[in-house]
Structure formats: structure tokens, C-alpha cells
VMD Tcl script that builds the backbone (N, CA, C; Angstrom):
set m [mol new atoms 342]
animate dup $m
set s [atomselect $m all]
$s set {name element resname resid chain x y z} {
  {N N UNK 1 A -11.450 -29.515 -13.821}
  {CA C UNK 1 A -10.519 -28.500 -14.256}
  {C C UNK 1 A -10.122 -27.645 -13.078}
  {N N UNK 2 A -9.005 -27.103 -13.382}
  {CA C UNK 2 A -8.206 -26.200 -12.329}
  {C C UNK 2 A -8.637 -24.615 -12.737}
  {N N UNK 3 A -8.833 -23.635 -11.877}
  {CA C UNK 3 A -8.383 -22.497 -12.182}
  {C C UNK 3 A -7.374 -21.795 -11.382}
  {N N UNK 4 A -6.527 -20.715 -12.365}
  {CA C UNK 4 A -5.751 -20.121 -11.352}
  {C C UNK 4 A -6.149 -18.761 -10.706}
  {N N UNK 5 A -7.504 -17.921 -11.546}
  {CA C UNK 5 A -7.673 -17.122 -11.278}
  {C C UNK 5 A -9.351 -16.823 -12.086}
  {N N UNK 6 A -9.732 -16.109 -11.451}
  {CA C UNK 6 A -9.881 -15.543 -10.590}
  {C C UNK 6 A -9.362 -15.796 -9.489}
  {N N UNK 7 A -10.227 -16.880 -8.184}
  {CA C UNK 7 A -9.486 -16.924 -7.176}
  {C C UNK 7 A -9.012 -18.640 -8.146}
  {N N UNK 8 A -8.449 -19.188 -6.794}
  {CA C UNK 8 A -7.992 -20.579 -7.540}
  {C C UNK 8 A -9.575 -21.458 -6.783}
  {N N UNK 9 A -9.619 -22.082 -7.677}
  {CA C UNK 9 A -10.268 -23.196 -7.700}
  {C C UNK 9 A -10.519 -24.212 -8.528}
  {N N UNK 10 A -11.434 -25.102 -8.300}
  {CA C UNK 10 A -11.470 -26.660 -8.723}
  {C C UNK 10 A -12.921 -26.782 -8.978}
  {N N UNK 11 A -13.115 -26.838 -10.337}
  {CA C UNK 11 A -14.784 -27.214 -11.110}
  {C C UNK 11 A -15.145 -28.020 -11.767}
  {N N UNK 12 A -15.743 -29.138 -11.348}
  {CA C UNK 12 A -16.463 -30.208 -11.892}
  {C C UNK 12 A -17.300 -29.640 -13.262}
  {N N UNK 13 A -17.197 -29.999 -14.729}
  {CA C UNK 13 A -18.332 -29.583 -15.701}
  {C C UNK 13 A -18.291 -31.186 -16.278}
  {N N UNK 14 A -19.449 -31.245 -16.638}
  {CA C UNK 14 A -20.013 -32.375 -17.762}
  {C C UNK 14 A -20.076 -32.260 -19.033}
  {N N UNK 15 A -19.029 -32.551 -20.241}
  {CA C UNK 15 A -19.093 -31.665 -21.208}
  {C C UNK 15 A -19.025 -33.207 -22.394}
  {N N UNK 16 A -18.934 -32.717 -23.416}
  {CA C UNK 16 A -18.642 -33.781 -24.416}
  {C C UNK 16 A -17.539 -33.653 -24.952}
  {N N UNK 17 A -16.504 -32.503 -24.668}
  {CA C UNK 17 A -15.102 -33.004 -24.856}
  {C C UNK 17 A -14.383 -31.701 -24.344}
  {N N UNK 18 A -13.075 -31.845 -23.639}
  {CA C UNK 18 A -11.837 -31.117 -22.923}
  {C C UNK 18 A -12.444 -29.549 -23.720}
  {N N UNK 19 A -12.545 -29.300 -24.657}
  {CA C UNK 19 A -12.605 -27.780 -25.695}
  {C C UNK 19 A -13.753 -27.240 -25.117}
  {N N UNK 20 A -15.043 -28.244 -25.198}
  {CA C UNK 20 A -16.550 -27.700 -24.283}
  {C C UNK 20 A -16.165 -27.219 -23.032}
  {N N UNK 21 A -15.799 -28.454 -22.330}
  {CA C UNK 21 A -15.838 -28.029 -20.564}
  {C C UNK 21 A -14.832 -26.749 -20.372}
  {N N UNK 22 A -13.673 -26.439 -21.344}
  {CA C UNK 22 A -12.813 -25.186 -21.373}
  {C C UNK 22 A -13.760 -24.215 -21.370}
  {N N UNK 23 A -14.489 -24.120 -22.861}
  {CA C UNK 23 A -15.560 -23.119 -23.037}
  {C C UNK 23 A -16.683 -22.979 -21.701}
  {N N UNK 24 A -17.106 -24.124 -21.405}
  {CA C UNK 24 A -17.962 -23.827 -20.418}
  {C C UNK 24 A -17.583 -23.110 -18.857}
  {N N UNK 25 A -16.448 -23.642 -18.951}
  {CA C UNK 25 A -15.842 -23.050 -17.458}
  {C C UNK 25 A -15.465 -21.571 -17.751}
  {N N UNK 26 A -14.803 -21.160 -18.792}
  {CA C UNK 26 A -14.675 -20.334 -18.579}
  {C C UNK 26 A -15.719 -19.164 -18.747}
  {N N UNK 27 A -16.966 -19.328 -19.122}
  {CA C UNK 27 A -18.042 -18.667 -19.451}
  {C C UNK 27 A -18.731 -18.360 -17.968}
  {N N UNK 28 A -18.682 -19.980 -17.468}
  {CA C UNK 28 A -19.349 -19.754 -16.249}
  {C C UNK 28 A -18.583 -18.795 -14.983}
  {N N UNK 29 A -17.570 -19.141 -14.925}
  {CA C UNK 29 A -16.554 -18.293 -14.026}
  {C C UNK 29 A -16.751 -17.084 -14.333}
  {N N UNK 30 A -16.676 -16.476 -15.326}
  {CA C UNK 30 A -16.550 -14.662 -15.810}
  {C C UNK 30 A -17.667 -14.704 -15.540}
  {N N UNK 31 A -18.589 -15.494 -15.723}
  {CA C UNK 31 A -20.071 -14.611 -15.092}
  {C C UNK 31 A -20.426 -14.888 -13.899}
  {N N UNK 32 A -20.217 -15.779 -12.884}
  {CA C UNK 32 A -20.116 -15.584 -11.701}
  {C C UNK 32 A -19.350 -14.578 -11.320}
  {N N UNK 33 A -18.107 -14.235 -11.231}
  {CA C UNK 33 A -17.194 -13.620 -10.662}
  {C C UNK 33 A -17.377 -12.441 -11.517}
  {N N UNK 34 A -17.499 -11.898 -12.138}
  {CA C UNK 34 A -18.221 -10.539 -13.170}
  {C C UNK 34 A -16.844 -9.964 -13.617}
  {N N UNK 35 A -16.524 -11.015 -14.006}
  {CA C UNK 35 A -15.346 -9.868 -15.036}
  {C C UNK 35 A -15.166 -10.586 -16.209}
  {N N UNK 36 A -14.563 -10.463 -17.238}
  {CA C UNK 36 A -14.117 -10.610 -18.744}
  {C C UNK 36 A -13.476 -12.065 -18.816}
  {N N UNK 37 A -14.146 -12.929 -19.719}
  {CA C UNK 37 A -13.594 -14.286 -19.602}
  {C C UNK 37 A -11.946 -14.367 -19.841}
  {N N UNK 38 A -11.886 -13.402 -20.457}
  {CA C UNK 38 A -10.010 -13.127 -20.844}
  {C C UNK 38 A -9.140 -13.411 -19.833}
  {N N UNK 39 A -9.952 -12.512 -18.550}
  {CA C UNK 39 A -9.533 -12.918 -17.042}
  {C C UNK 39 A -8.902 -14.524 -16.969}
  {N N UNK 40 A -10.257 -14.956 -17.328}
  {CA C UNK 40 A -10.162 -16.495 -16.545}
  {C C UNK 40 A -9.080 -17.087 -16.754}
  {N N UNK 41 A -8.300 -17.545 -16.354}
  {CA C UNK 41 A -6.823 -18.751 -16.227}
  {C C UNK 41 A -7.732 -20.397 -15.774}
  {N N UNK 42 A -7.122 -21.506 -16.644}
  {CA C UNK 42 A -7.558 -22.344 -16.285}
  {C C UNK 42 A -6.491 -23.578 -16.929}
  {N N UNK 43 A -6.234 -24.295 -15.968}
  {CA C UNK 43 A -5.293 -25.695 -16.605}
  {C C UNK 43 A -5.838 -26.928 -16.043}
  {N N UNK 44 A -4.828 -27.993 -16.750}
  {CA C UNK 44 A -5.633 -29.419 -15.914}
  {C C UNK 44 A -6.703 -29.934 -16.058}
  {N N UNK 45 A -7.148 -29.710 -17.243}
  {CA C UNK 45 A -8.599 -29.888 -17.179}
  {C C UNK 45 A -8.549 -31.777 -17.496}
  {N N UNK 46 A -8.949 -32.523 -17.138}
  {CA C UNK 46 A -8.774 -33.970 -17.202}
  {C C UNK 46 A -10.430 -34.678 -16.877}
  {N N UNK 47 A -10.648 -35.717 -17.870}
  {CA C UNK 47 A -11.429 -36.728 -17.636}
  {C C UNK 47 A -11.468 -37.143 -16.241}
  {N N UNK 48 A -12.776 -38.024 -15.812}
  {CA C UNK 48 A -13.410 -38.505 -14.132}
  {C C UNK 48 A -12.235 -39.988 -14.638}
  {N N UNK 49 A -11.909 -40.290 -15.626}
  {CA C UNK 49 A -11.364 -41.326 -16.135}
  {C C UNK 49 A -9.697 -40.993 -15.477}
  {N N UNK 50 A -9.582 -40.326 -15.693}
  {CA C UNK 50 A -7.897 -39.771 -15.837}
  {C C UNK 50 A -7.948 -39.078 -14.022}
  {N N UNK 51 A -8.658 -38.652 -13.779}
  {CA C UNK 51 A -8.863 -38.410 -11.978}
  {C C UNK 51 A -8.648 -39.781 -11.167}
  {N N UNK 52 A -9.313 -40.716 -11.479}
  {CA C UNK 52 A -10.145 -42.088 -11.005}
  {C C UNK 52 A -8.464 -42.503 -11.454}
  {N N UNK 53 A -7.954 -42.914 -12.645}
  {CA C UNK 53 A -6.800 -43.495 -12.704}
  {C C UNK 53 A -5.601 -42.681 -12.067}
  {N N UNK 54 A -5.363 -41.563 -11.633}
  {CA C UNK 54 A -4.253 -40.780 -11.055}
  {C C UNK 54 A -4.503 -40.871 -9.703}
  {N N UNK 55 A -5.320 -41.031 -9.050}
  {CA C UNK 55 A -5.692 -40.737 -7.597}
  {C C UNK 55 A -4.869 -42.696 -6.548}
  {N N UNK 56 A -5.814 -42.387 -5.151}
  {CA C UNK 56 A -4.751 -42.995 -4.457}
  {C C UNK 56 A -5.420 -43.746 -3.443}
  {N N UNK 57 A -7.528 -43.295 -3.350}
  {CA C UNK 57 A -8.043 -43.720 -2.678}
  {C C UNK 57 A -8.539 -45.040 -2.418}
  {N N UNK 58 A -8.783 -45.594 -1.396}
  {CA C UNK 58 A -9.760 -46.817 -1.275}
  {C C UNK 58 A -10.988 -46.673 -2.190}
  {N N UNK 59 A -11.700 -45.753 -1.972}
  {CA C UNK 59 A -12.834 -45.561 -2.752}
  {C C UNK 59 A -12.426 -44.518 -4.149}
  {N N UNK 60 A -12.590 -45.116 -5.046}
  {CA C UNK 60 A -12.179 -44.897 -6.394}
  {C C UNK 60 A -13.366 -43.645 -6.647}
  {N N UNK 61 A -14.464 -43.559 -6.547}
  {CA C UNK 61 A -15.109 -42.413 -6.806}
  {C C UNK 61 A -14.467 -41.126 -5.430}
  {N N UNK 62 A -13.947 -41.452 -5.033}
  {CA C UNK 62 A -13.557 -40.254 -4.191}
  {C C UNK 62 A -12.028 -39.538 -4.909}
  {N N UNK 63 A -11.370 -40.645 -5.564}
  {CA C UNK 63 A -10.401 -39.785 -6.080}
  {C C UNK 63 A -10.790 -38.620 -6.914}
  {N N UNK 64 A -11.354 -38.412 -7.554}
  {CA C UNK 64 A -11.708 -37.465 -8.436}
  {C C UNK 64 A -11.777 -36.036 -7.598}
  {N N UNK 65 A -11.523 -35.875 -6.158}
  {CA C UNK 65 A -11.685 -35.105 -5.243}
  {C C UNK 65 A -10.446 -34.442 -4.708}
  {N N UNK 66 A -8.682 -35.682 -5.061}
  {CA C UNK 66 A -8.106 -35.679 -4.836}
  {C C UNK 66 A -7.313 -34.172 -5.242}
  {N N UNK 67 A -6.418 -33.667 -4.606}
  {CA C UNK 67 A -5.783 -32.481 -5.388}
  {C C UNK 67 A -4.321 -32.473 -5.303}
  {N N UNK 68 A -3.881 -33.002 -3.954}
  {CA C UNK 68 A -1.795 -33.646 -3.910}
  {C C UNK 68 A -2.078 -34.741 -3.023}
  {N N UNK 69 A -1.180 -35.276 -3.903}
  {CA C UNK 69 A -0.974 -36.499 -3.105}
  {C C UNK 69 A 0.393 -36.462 -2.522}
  {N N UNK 70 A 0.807 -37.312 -1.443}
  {CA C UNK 70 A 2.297 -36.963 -1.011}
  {C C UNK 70 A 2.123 -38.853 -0.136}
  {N N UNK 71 A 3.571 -38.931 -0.440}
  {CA C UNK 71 A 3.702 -40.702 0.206}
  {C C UNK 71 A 2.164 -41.462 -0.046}
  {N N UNK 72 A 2.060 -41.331 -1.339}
  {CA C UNK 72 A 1.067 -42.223 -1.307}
  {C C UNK 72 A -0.556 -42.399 -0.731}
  {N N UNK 73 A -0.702 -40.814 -0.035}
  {CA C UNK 73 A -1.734 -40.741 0.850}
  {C C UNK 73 A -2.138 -39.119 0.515}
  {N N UNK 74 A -3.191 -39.086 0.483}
  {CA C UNK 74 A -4.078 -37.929 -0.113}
  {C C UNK 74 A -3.479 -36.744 1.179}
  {N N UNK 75 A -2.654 -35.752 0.180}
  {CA C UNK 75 A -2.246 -34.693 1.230}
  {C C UNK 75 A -3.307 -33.258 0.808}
  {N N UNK 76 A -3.896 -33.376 -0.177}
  {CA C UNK 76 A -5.036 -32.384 0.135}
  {C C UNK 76 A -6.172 -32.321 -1.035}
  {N N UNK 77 A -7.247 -32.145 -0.630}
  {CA C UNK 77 A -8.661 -32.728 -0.820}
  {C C UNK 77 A -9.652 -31.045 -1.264}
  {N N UNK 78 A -10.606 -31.501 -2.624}
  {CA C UNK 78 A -10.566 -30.005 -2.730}
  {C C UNK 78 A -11.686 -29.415 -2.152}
  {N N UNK 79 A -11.576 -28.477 -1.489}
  {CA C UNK 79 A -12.283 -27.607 -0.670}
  {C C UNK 79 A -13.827 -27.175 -1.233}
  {N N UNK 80 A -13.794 -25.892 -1.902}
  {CA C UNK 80 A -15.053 -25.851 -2.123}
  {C C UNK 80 A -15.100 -25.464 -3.781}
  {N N UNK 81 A -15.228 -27.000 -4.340}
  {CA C UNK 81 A -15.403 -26.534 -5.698}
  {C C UNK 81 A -16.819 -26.332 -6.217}
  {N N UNK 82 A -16.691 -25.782 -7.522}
  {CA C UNK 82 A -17.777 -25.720 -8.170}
  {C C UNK 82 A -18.150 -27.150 -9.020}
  {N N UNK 83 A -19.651 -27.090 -9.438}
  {CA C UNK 83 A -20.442 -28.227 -9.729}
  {C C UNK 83 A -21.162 -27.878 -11.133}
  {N N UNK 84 A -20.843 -27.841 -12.156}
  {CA C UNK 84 A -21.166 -27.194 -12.800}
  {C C UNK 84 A -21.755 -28.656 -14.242}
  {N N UNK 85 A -22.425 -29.248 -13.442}
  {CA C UNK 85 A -22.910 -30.496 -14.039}
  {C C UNK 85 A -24.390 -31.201 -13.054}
  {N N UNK 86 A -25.111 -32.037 -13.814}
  {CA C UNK 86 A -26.232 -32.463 -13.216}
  {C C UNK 86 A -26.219 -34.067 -12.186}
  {N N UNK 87 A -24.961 -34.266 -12.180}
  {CA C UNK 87 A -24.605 -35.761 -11.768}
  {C C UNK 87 A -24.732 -36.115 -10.660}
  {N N UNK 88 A -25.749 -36.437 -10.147}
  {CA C UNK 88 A -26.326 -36.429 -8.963}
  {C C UNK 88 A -25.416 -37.588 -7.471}
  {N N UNK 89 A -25.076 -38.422 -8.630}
  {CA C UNK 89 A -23.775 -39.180 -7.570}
  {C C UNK 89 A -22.535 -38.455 -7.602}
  {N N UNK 90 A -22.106 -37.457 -8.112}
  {CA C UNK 90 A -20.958 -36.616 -7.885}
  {C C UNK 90 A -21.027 -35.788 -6.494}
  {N N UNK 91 A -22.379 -35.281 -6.195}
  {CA C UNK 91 A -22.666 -34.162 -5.328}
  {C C UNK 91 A -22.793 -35.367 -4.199}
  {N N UNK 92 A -23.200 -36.755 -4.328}
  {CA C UNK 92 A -23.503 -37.550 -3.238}
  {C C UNK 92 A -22.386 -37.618 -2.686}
  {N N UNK 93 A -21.229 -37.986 -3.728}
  {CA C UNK 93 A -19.745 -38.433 -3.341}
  {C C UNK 93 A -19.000 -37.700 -2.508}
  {N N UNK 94 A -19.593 -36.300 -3.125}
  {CA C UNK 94 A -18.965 -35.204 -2.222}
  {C C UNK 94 A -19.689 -34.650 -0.880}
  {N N UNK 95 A -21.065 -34.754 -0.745}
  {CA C UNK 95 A -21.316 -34.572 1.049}
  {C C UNK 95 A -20.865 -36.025 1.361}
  {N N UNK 96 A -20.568 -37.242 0.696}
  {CA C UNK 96 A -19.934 -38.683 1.670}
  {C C UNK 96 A -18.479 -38.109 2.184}
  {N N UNK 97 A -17.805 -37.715 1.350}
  {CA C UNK 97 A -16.756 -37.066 1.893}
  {C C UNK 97 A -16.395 -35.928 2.827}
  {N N UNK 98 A -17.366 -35.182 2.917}
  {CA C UNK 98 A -17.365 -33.921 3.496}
  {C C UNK 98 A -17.817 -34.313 4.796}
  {N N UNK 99 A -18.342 -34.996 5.105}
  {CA C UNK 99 A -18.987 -36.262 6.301}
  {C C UNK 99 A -17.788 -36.695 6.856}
  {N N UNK 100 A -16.900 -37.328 5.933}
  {CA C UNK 100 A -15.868 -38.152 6.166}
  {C C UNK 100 A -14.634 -37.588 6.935}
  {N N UNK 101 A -14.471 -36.554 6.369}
  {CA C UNK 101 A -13.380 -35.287 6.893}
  {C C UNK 101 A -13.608 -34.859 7.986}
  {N N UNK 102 A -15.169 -34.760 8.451}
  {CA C UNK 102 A -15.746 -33.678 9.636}
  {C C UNK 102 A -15.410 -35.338 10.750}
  {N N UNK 103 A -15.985 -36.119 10.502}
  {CA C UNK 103 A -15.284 -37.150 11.337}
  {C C UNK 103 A -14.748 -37.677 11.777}
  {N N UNK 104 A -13.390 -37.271 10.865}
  {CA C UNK 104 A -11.858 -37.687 10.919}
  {C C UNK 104 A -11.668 -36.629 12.327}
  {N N UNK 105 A -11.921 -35.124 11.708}
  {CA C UNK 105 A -11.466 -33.948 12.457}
  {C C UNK 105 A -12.135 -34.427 13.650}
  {N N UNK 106 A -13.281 -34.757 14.035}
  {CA C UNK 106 A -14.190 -34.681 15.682}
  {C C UNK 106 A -13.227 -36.124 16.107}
  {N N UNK 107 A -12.904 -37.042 15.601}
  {CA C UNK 107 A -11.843 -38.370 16.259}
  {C C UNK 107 A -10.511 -37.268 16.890}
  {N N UNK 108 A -10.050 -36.824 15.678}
  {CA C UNK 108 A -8.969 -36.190 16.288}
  {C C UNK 108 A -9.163 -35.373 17.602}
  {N N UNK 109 A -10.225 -34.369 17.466}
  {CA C UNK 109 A -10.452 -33.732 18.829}
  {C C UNK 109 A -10.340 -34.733 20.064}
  {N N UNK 110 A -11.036 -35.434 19.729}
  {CA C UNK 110 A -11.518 -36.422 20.904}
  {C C UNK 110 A -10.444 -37.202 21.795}
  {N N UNK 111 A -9.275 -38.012 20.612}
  {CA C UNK 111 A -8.172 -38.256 20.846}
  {C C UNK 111 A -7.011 -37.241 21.771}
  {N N UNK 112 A -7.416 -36.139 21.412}
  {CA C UNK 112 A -6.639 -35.168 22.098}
  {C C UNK 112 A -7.186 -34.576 23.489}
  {N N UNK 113 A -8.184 -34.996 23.600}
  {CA C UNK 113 A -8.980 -34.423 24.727}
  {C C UNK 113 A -8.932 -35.515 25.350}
  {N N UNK 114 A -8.431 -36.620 25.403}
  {CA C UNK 114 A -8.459 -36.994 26.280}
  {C C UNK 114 A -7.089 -37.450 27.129}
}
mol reanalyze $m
mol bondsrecalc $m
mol representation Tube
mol addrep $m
């Protein structure tokens, strides 16, 4: 799921259907961020099913990470979301990626430095 506010961000929940993970996100957000769930703004909320089928990657568990795509190629990747589930290959998927990015970036340096 998406939020627009508090700040904006992107939260993984494990729920048993779109109405739960609503309820849950927004419970969890107002109490992290300490204000009134009324606050919370939230859209987009979509199945790992509906991520996995919309996305663009080689590695199909990484789409779910995806956030725009542009020509066909992942134009931006989400930063620091919340995890608000026990899925222990979700959090794997995401330091594989976070690995992946920091590597891309140190090639690029390197390329340029020389």
C-alpha cells in the first residue's frame, strides 16, 4: 500500500484481505507517527500478486519493490518502506536489492573515475 501522508510512503502488511491491511496500516502509521488515524491518507493498496503481475523485472520477486516504471525499465524503486509483516523472504528480497543498487551506484563511480 501507498501512503500520501503523513509523510509519503510505501508499506508492506500481511493481511487476509485489502479492508485488514487498510485497517492495519492505518492503525500502525497513526501510532508510529502519533497523530489521529483520520490523518492517515492511503491508496493503492494491491496484492504481491497484482505487484509481481504489474512490474517489469528479471527477478519477479523484486517487482513488488517497483514504484514507476518508464520505457519499460524500473525508473524508481521504493526507498525506505515499512514492513509491517513476518515474511522473512520479503526482508531477504529487499537487503538483495539494496545490495544491488549500492553496486550499481559503486560501478557507476568507478566508470567515471576512470
Amino acid at each position: 500500500m501507498k501512503f500520501e501522508t503523513p509523510p509519503e510512503s510505501v508499506a508492506f502488511v500481511l493481511a487476509d484481505s485489502r479492508e485488514a491491511a487498510w485497517r492495519i496500516g492505518k492503525t500502525v502509521m497513526a501510532v508510529l507517527h502519533g497523530v489521529g488515524i483520520q490523518t492517515i491518507a492511503l491508496h493503492d493498496i494491491r496484492s504481491f500478486r497484482e505487484l509481481v503481475r504489474a512490474g517489469v523485472s528479471d527477478d519477479e520477486d523484486m517487482r513488488v519493490f517497483e514504484l514507476a516504471i518508464a520505457g519499460g525499465k524500473v525508473a524508481q524503486w521504493a526507498q525506505t518502506p515499512y514492513f509491517l509483516t513476518d515474511d522473512g523472504t520479503l526482508l531477504g528480497k529487499w537487503a538483495e536489492l539494496r545490495a544491488d543498487l549500492a553496486a550499481d551506484l559503486a560501478r557507476t563511480a568507478l566508470r567515471r573515475a576512470r
